[in-house]
C-alpha positions as CSV (number, residue, x, y, z in Angstrom):
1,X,-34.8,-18.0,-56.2
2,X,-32.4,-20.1,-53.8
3,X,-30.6,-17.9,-50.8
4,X,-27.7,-19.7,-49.6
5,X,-25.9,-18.7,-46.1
6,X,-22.0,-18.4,-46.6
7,X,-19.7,-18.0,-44.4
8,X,-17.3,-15.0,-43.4
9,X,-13.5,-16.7,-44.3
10,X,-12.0,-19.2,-45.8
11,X,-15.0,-21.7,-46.4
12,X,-17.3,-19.3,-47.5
13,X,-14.3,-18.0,-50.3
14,X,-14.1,-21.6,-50.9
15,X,-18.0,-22.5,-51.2
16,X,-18.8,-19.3,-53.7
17,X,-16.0,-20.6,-56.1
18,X,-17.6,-23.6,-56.0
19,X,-20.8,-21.6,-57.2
20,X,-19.1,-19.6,-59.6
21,X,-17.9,-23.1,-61.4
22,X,-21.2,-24.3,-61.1
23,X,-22.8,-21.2,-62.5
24,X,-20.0,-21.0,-65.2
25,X,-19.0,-17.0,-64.4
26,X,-17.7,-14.8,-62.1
27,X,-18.8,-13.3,-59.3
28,X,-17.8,-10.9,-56.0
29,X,-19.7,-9.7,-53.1
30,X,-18.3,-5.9,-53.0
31,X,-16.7,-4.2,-50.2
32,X,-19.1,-4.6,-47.1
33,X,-21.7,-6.0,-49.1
34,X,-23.5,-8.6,-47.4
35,X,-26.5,-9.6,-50.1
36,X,-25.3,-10.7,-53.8
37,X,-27.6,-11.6,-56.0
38,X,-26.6,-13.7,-58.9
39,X,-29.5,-15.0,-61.9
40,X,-31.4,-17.2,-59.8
41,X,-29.0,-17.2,-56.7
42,X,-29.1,-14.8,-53.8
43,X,-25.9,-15.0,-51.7
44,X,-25.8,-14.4,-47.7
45,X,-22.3,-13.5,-46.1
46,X,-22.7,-13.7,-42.5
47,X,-20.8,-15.2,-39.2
48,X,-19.5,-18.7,-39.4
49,X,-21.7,-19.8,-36.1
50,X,-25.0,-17.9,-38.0
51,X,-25.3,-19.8,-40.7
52,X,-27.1,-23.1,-39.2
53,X,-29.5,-20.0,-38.1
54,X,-30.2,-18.4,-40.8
55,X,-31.0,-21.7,-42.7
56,X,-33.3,-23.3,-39.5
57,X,-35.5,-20.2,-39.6
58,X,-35.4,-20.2,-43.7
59,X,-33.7,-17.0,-44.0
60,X,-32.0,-18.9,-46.4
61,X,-32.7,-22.4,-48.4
62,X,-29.3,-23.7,-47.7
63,X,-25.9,-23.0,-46.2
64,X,-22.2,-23.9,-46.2
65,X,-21.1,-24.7,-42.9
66,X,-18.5,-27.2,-40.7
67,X,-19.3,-29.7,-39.3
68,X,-18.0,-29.2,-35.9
69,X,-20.6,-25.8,-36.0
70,X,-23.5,-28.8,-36.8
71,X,-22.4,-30.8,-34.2
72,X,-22.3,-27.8,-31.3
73,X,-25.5,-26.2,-32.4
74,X,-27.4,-29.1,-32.9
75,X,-29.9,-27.4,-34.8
76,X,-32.1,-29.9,-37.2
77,X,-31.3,-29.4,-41.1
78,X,-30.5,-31.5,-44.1
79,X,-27.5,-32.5,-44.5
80,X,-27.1,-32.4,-48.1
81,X,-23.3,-32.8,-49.2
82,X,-19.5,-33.2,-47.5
83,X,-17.4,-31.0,-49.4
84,X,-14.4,-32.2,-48.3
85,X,-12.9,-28.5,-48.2
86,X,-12.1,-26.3,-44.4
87,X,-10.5,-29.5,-43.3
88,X,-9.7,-29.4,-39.4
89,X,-9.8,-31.0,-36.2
90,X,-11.4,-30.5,-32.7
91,X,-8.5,-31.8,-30.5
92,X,-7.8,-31.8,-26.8
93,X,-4.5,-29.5,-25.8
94,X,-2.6,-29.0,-22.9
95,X,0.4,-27.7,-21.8
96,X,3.7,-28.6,-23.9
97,X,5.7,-30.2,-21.0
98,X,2.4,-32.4,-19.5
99,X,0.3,-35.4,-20.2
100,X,-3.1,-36.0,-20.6
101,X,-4.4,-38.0,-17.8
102,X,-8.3,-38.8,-18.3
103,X,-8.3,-40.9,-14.8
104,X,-7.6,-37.9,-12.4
105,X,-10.6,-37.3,-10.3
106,X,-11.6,-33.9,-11.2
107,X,-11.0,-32.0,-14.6
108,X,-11.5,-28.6,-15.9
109,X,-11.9,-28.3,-19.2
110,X,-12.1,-25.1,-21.4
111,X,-13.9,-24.8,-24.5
112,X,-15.9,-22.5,-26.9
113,X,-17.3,-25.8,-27.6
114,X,-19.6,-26.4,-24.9
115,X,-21.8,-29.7,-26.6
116,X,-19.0,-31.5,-28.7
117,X,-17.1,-31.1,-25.4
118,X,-19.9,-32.4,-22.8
119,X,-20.9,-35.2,-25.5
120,X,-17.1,-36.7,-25.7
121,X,-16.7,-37.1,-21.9
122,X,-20.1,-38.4,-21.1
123,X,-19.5,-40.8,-23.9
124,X,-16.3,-42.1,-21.8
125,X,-18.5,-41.3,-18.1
126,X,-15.0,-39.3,-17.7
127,X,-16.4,-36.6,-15.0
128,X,-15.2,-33.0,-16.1
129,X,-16.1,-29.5,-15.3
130,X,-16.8,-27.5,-18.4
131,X,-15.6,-23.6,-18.6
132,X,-17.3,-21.8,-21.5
133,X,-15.4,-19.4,-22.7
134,X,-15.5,-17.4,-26.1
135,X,-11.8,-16.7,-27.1
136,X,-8.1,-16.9,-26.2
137,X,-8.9,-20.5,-24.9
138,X,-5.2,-21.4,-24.9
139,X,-4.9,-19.2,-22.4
140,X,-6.7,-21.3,-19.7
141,X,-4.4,-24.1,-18.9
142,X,-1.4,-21.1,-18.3
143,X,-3.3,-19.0,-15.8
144,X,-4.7,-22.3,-14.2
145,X,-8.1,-21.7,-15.2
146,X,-8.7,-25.3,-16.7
147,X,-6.6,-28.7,-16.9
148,X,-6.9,-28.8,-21.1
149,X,-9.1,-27.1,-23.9
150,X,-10.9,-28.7,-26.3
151,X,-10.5,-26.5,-30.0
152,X,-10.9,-26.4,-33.1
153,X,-6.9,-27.0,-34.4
154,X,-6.0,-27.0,-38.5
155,X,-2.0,-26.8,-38.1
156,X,-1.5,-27.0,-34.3
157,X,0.4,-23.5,-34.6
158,X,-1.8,-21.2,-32.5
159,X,-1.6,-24.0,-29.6
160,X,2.4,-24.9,-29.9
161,X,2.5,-20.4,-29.6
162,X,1.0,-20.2,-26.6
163,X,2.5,-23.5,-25.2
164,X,0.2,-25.8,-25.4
165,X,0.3,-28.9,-27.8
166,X,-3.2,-31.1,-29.3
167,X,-2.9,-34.6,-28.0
168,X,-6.4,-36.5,-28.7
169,X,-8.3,-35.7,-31.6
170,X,-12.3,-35.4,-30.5
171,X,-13.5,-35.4,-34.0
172,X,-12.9,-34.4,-38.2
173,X,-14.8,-31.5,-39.9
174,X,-14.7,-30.6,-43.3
175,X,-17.3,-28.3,-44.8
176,X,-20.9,-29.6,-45.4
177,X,-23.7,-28.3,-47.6
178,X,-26.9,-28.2,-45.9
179,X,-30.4,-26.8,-46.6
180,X,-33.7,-25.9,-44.5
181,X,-36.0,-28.9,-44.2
182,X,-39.0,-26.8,-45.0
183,X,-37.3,-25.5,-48.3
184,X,-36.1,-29.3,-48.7
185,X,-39.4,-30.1,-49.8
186,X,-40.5,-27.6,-51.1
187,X,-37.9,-27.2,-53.7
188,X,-36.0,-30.5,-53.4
189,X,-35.9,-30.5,-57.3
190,X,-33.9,-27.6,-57.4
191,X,-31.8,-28.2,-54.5
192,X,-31.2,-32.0,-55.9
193,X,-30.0,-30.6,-58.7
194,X,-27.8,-28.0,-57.1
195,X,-26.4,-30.9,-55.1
196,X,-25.6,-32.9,-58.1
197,X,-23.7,-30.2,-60.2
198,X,-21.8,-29.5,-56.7
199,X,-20.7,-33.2,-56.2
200,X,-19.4,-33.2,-60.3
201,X,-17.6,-30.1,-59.8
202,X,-15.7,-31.2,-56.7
203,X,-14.9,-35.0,-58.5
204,X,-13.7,-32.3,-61.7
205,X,-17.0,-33.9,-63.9
């Protein structure tokens, strides 16, 4: 049996119809259900930022997940497959009537996204401070908590809302398939071929 991690939310909807074409039927976790289990297939909903750890400790053999998540959590597992779906950006913002100005000599930045943040500016030796915070981020820059944020941003709605606008993409995420390296090997038949009926469902093989 393969347990895959998917996601609360739009990617994980996405990455189970992707199963169900692969698996040629039709399938739903019930109300509150959180374990499915399908023929060979056991399915996994759980938080967006627990599924890298649910597949590093092997709770499950593989996982749908962004990229940006890989990125931030760093954690160490096989990066199978992009599937090109959950399409999004993690952009700089800052308020609607300023400019981004990367030479001043000290910067506040708020974030959710502490690593993907920290790498982008030491990258640039741009000195900034870095305020973790876990929600409402586009609140910062209004109270005078930070100069910018640095979020994830799909339409640039939520920011323009609250007065803000993105001005410098960081980096692209899509959706990635990704699997345990222990369970790699150990099954790497069956996860090659999960792979391969994945990538020929996506190109409509």
């Amino acid at each position: 049996m393969l347990t895959v991690a998917l996601p609360k939310g739009r990617i994980g909807k996405e990455g189970l119809e992707l199963f169900q074409q692969i698996l040629g039927r039709e399938f739903h976790f019930g109300e509150r259900k959180l374990i499915l289990d399908v023929g060979e297939f056991r399915f996994l909903m759980v938080r967006n930022q627990d599924v890298p750890t649910y597949v590093y400790h092997q709770a499950a053999d593989l996982g749908i997940v962004g990229l940006d998540l890989l990125e931030e959590t760093q954690i160490d597992l096989v990066r199978l497959l992009d599937l090109g779906f959950g399409r999004c950006t993690v952009s700089i913002g800052i308020e609607r009537d300023k400019e981004l100005d990367l030479s001043r000599p000290s910067l506040k930045v708020a974030t959710k996204m502490e690593n993907i943040t920290r790498n982008y500016f030491s990258q640039r030796a741009i000195p900034v401070e870095i305020i973790k915070l876990y929600g409402s981020i586009e609140l910062a820059p209004l109270v005078g908590l930070a100069d910018m944020i640095v979020d994830i941003v799909e339409t640039g709605e939520t920011m323009r809302q609250n007065g803000l606008r993105p001005v410098l993409s960081i980096m692209e995420s899509t959706a990635y398939l990704v699997a345990n390296k222990n369970s790699f090997y150990d099954k790497k038949e069956e996860i090659l071929g999960i792979r391969s009926k994945i990538e020929r469902a996506l190109h409509g093989n």
